[in-house]
VEXGU-862710 format. One record per residue: residue in one letter; x, y, z of N, C-alpha, C in turn. Coordinates in pm, whole numbers, plus 50000, padded with zeros to 5 digits. Each point is the difference from the previous one (the first is absolute). Layout:
AXYZXYZXYZ...
end
This chain:
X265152419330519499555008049885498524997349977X499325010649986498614995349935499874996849928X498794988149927499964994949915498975007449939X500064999649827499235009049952499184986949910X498745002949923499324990849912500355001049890X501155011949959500514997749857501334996149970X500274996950141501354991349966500374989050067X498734994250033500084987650080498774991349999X500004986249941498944985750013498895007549859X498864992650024499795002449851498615010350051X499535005249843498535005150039499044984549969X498865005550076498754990850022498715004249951X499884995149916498235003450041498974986850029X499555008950113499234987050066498285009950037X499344991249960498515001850048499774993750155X499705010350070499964997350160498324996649979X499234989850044498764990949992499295009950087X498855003749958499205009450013498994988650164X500035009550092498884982150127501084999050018X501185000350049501364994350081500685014950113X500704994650082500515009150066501545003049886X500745012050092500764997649889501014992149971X500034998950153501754986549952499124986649972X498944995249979499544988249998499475004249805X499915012849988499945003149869501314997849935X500985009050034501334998349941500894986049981X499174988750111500644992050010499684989449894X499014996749976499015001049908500225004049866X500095009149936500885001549928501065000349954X500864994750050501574994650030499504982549930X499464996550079499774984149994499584997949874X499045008649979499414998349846501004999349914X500685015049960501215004249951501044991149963X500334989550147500924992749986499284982349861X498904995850122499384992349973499684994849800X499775019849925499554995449849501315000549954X501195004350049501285000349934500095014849929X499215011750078500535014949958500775001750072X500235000150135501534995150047500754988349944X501255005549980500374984049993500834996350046X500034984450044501414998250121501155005550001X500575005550156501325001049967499895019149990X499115007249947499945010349975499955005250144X500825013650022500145005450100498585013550060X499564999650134498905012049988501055007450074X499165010450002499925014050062500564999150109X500925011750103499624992550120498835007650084X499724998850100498994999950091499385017949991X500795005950017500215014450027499505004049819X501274995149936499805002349863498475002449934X499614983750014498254996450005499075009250051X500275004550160498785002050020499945017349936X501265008949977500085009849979499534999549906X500024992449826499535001249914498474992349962X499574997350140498364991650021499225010250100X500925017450051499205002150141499034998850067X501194987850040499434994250160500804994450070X499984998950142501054996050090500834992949981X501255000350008501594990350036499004986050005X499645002050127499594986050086499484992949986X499015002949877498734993949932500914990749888X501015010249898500704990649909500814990950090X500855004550089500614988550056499324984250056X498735005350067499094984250072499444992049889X500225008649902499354988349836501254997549954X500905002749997500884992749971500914987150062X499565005950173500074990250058499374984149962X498605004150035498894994349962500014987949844X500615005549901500234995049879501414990050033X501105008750073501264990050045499524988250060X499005000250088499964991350097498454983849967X499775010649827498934987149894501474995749935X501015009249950500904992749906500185005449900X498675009749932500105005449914501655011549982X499875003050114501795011649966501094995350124X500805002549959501164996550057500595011550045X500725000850137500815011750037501724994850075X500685010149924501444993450068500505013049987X501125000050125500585013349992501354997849885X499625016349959500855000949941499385002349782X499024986450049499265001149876498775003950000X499405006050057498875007850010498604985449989X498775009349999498894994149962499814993549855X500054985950006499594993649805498894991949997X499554998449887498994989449992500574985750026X499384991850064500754988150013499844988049856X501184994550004499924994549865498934982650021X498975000449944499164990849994500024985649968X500584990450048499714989249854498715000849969X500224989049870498414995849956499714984050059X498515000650013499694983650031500494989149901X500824991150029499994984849965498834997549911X500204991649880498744992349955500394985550065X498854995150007500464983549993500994994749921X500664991550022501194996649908499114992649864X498644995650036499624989949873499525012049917X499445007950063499225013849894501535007849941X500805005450025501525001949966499884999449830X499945011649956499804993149833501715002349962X500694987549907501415007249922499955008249924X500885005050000500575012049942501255004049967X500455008849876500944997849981500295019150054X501174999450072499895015149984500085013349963X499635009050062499405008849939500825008349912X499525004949892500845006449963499165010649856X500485009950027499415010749863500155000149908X500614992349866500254996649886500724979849986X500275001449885500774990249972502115004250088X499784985949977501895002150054501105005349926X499315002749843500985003149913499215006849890X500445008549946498985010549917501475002349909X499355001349845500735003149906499125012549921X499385002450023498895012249955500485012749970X499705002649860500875012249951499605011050053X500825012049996499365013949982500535003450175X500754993450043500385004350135501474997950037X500955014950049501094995450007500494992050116X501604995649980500414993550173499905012150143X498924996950027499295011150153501625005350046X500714989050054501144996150086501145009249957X500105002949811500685007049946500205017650041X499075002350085499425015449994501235005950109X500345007349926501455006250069499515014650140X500084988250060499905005450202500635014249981X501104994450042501185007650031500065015149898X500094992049914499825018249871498565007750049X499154991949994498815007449956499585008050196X500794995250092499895002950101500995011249987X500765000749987501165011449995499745012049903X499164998249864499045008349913499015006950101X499484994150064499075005250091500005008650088X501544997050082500545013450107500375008249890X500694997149919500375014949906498795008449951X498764992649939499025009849986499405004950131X499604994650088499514999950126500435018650031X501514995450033500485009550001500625012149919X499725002249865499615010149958498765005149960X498664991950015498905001749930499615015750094X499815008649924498845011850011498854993550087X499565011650130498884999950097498674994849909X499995005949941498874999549888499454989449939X501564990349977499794983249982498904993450048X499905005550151499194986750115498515009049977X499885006649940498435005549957499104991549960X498915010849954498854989949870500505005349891X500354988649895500834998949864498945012249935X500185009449947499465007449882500244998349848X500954994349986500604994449833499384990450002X498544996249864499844980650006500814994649916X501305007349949500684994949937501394992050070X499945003450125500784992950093501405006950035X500874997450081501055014550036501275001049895X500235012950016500685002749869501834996149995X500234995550103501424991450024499914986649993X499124992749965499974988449938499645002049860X499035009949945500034997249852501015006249924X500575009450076501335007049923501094985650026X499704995150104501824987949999499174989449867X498854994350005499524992749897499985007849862X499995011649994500235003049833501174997949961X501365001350089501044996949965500484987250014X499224991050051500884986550017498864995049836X499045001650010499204992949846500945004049921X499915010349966500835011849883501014991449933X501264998250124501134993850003499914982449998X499594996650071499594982049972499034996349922X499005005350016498574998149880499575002949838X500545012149938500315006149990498345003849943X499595010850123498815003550007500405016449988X498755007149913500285011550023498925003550102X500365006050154499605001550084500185016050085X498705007249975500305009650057499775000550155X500025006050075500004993350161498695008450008X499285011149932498765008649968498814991349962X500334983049890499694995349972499674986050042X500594996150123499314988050020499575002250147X499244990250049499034998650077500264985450078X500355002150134500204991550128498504991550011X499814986249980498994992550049500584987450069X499074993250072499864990550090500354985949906X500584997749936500164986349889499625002549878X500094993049929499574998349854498484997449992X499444990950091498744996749958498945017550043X500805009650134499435011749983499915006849887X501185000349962500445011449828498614992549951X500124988949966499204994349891498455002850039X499665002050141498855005450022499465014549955X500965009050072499905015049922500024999549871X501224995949912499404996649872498724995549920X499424988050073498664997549965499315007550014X499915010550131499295009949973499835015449908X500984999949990500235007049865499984995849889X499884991449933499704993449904498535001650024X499284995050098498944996049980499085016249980X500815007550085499345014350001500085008449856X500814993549932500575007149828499184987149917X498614997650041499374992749919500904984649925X500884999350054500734985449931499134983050024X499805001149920499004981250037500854990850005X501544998549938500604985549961501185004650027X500854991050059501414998950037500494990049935X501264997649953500434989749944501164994550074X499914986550067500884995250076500674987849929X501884993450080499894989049916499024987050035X500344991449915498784986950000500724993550132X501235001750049500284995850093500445006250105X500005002750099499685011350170499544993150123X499595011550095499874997750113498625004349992X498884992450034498545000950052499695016350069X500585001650082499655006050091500045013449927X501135003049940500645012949911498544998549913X499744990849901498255004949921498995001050066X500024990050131498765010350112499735007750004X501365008049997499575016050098499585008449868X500834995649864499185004749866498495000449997X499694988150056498444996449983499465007750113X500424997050104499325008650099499765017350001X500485005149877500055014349978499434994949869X498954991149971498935005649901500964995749826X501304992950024500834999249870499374986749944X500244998949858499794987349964501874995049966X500064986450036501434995349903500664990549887X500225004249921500314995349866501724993050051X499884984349945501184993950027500985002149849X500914999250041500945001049910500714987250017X500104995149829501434989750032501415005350057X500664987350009501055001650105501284986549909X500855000749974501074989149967501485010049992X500204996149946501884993350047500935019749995X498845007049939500565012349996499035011150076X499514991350078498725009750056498935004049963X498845010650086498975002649891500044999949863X498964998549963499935000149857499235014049998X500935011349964499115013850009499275002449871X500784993549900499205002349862498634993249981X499164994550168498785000050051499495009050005X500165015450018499035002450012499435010449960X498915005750042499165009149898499785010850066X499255008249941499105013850059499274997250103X499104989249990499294996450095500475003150167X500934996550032500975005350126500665008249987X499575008950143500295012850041501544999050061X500464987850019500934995350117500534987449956X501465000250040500734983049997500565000650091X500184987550108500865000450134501044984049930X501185005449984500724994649968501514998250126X500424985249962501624999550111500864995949878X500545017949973501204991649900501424996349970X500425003050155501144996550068500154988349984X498824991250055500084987050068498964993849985X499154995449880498174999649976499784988750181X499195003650042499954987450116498334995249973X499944988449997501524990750034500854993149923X500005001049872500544994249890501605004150003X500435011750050501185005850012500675004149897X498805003749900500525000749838500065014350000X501545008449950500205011649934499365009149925X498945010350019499475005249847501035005749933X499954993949856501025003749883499525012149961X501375001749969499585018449960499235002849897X499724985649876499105005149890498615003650089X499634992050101498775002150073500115009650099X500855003950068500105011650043499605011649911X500894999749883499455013849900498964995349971X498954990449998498735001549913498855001650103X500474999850156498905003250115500085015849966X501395001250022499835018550029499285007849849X500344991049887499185007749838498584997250107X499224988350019498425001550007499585011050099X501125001750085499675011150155499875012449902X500845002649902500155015349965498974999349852X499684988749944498965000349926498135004150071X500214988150095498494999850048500015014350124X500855003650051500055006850109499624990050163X500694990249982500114987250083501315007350132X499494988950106501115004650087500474985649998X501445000650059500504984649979500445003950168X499674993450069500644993250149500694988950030X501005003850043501624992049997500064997250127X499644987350050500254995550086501694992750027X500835004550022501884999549982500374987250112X499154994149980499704985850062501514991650013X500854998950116501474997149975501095001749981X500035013749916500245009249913501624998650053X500404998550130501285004850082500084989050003X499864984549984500874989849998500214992449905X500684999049944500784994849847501504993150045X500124985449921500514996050028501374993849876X499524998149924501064992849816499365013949897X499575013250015499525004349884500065013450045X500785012749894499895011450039498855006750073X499705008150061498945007050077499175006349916X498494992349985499165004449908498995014550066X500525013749942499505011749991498365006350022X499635003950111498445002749996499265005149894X498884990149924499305005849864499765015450040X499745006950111499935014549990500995009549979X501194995449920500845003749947500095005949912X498764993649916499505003749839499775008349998X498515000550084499205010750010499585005150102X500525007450071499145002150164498925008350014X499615004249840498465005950050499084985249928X500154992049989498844990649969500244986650100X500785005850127500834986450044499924999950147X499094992350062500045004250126500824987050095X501475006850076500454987950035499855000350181X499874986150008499324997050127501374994050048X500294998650127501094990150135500304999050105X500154996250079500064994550093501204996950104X500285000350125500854995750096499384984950044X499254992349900498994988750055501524989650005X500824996749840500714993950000501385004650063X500015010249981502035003650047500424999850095X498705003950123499854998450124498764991250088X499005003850026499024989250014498575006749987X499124999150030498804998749939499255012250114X500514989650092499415010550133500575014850065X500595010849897500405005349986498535008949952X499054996849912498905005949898500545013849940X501224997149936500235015749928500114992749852X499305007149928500204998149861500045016049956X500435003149820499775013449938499644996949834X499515009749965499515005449888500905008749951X500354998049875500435016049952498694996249882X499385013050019499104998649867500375017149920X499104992249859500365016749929499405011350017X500155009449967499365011550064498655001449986X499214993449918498755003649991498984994850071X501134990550101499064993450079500494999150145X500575008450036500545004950160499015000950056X499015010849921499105008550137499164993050015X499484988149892498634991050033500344990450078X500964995349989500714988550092500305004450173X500345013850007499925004150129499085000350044X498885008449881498575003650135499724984150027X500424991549857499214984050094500364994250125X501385002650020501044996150124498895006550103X500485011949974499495013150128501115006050027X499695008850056500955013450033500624998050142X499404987350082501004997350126500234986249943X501374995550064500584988049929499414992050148X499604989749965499114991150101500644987249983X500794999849895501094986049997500924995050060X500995003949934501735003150054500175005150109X500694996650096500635003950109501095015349999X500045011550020501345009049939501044996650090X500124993050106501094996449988500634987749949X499384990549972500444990249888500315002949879X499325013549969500705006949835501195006350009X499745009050124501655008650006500434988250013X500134985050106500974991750018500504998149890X499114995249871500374996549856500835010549913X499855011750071500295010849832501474996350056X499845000850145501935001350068500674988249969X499444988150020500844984949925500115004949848X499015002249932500565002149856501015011649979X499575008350046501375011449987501634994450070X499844996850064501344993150064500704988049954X499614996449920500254989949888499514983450087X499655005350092499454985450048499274989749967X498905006249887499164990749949500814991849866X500705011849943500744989549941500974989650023X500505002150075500994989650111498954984750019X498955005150024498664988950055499774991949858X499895010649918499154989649876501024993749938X501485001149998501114992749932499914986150123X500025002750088500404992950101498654988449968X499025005050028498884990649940499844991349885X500575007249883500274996349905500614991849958X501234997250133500894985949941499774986250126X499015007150103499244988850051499344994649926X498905004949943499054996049915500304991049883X501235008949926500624987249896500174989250037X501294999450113500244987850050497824989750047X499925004050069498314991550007499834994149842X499955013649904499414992949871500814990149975X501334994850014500564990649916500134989050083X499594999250149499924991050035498344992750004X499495011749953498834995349948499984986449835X500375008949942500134995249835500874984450053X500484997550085501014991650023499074987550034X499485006250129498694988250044499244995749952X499685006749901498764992249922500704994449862X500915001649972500764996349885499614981649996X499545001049865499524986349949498384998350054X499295007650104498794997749994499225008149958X499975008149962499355009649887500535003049843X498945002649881500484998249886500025015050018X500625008950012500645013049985499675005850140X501145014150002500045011650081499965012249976X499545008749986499525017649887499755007550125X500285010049978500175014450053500684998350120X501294994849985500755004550128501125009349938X500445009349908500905009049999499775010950079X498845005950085499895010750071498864994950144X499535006050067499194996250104500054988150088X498875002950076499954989950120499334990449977X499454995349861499524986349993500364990649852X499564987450015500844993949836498544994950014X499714993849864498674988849935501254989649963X499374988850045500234984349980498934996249906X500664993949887498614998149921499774983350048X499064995449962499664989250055499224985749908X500124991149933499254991349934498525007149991X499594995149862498405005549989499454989550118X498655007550041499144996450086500464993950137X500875002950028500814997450162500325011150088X499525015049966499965011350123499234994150125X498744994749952499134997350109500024995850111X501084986749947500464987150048501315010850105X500615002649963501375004450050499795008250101X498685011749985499655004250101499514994050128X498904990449971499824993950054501064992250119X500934993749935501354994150074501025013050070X499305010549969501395005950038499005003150186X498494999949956499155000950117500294992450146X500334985649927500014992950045501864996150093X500835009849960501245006450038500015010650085X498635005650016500065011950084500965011549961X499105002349849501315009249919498885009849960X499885013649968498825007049923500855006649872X499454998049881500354995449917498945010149938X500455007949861498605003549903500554993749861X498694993949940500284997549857499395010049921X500824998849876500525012549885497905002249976X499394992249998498314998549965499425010150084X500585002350161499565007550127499595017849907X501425002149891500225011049973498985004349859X499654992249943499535002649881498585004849989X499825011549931498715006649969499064990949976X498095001750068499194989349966500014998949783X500085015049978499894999249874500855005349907X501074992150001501755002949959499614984449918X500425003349845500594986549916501175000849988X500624987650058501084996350038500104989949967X501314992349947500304986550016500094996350101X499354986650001499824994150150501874997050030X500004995850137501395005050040500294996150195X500274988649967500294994050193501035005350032X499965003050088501445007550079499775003850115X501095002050070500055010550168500555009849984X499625009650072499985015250058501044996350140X501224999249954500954998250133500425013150054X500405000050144499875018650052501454994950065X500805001949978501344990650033500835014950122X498745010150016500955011150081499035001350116X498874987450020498964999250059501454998550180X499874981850012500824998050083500855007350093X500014995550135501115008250045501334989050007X501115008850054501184988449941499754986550077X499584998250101500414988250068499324993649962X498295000849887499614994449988499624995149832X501365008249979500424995749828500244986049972X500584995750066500654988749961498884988250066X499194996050065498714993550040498735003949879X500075010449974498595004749890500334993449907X501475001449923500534994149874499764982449968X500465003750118499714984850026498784986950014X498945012250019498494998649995499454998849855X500695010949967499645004649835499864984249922X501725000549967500484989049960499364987450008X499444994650107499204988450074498885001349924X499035011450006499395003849899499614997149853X501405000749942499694999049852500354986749977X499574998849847499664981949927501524991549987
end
């Protein structure tokens, strides 16, 4: 059979040395190739015919440099396995120059770090079997360039009905808008805000850095809000802000509930000042000792813009998040997106609209749900007697350990020294949030994968006083 160059050994590009003949050129460039590691061992070439057809120039020329290179060492030939780069060692140091080392490795051995679910949890099998089903009904049209920047309309129609029904969001599928995560939404948002003249956002005193970045980086200023045992304190705040980005599912990281007196007194300042309130539903689907607390855009869904995510239910690397916002702010939020969706994958959305319509996702998040419990209480268990309290574990993927005054530091420190990564409750707090001071950890107890639950815990523990 002939061999063709598009279905056989790899493409090349090689600079043939300008002053060389050509196989002493080609060969030459091979050596180089191999030599800086743009080949790299083990990698299969072309074969001979293949090469020279897509270099025209003679069979004979690629073959005698390849010879030529076999017979320095640089490539290897065996039948059967074609032409490869040959695999190199590296030189020996002296044994006295030899520096120790411990090895290598890309993080710590054990990470408790919130805001990330169990990877390991992510259901293969469903979400693979979601996939042939959309696969195979998706419309020609699917594998196009997206024209909606609102993202395809069989995922936001299956998401208006699963919010609707679990969330209880009023969600028109006209009305929300497909983005790449939460921290995207929160980008387009900033830009709309920033484009409707808004100077001040009001966030709580306690959050994630990165989420008031991207405020700041769109020109926002941010006003901290207190934060205790019932959540924001909304009866903070004023005219002055155009905007509040609130989590009142699950405040993170405190894991404190917004009470409904503060619920009704965000949505009075939204419909007094003409404020937008952004609901970040942070958790929202895992609850564990306490009825299922209701999305604040319940109230009001024209002053209520709710933001979420597949970050926790499924995993992160997925990048689908949505918006339902109210109507008066669809069309500004699109032109900010753009009119081709440059995010989301469409077939990772049809994959999604078809798991949620098929009841699969809910199957996933119950199922998750009583993994996760079980973790929390063998959490609360382990540390039992070394911390003076435990708060916000009735819903989500993380608890606070409160901790003796002036000993976060210390604990972090030791937990360093465990090869544990660890954030303290201080990591989270606004530079200019008054707060009672307050030692504690930010435990991510849905971080772990299983095998390495029971070793982290165990780290933890070692850890504390």
């Amino acid at each position: 059979m002939t061999e063709s160059w598009a279905t056989f050994g790899a493409d090349l590009h090689l600079d043939l040395s300008a002053g060389h003949g050509l196989r002493a050129g080609l060969a030459e460039a091979l050596r180089e190739a191999a030599r800086s590691g743009r080949l790299a061992p083990g990698i299969r070439l072309p074969s001979s015919r293949t090469l020279a057809a897509d270099l025209g120039i003679a069979r004979n020329t690629v073959a005698e440099a390849y010879a030529e290179l076999v017979a320095e060492g640089w490539l290897t030939a065996r039948q059967g396995s074609g032409t490869r780069v040959a695999e190199r060692a590296r030189p020996r140091r002296p044994a006295a120059a030899a520096p120790v080392r411990r090895p290598a490795r890309s993080g710590p051995a054990y990470s408790l770090v919130p805001g990330t679910p169990d990877l390991g949890g992510f259901p293969r099998a469903g979400w693979l079997s979601a996939a042939r089903r959309a696969l195979t009904a998706a419309p020609n049209e699917a594998f196009g360039y997206a024209t909606d920047g609102r993202g395809r309309v069989e995922l936001r129609r299956a998401l208006a009905g699963y919010l609707a029904r679990a969330r209880g969001v009023y969600a028109d599928p006209d009305r929300i808008v497909l983005c790449a995560g939460f921290l995207h939404g929160l980008k387009l948002l900033a830009a709309v805000l920033r484009a409707r003249r808004v100077r001040e956002v009001a966030v709580e005193g306690y959050g994630l850095d990165f989420h008031r970045d991207e405020l700041v980086r769109a020109g926002l200023r941010t006003r901290p809000l207190g934060v205790d045992g019932e959540g924001a304190r909304t009866g903070e705040l004023t005219a002055a802000a155009g905007a509040v980005l609130l989590t009142p599912a699950h405040q993170f990281p405190t894991g404190a509930a917004l009470t409904p007196a503060r619920r009704a007194a965000v949505v009075d300042w939204a419909r007094t000042t003409g404020g937008l309130i952004l609901e970040d539903d942070y958790d929202g689907e895992f609850r564990y000792d306490r009825q299922p607390v209701g999305a604040l855009q319940g109230l009001d869904p024209d002053r209520v813009v709710y933001l979420g995510t597949a970050s926790k239910s499924l995993a992160p690397g997925l990048r689908i998040g949505w918006m339902v916002l109210p109507p008066g702010l669809l069309e500004e939020v699109t032109a900010a997106k753009g009119y081709t969706d440059w995010t989301s994958s469409t077939l990772d959305q049809l994959t999604l609209a078809e798991f949620i319509a098929s009841g699969a996702y809910d199957r996933h998040v119950r199922g998750m749900r009583l993994r996760y419990r079980r973790r929390r209480d063998e959490l609360v268990a382990a540390v039992a007697g070394r911390v003076t309290g435990v708060s916000g574990i009735a819903a989500g993927l993380h608890a606070v350990l409160d901790l003796p005054a002036g000993t976060e530091r210390s604990v972090l420190q030791s937990a360093a020294w465990q090869d544990l990564a660890l954030h303290g409750l201080s990591a989270f707090r606004h530079p200019q949030a008054e707060l009672a001071p307050r030692d504690a950890l930010v435990v991510g107890y849905g971080t772990p994968s299983d095998s390495a639950w029971s070793p982290t815990l165990a780290a933890l523990a070692a850890s504390l006083p």
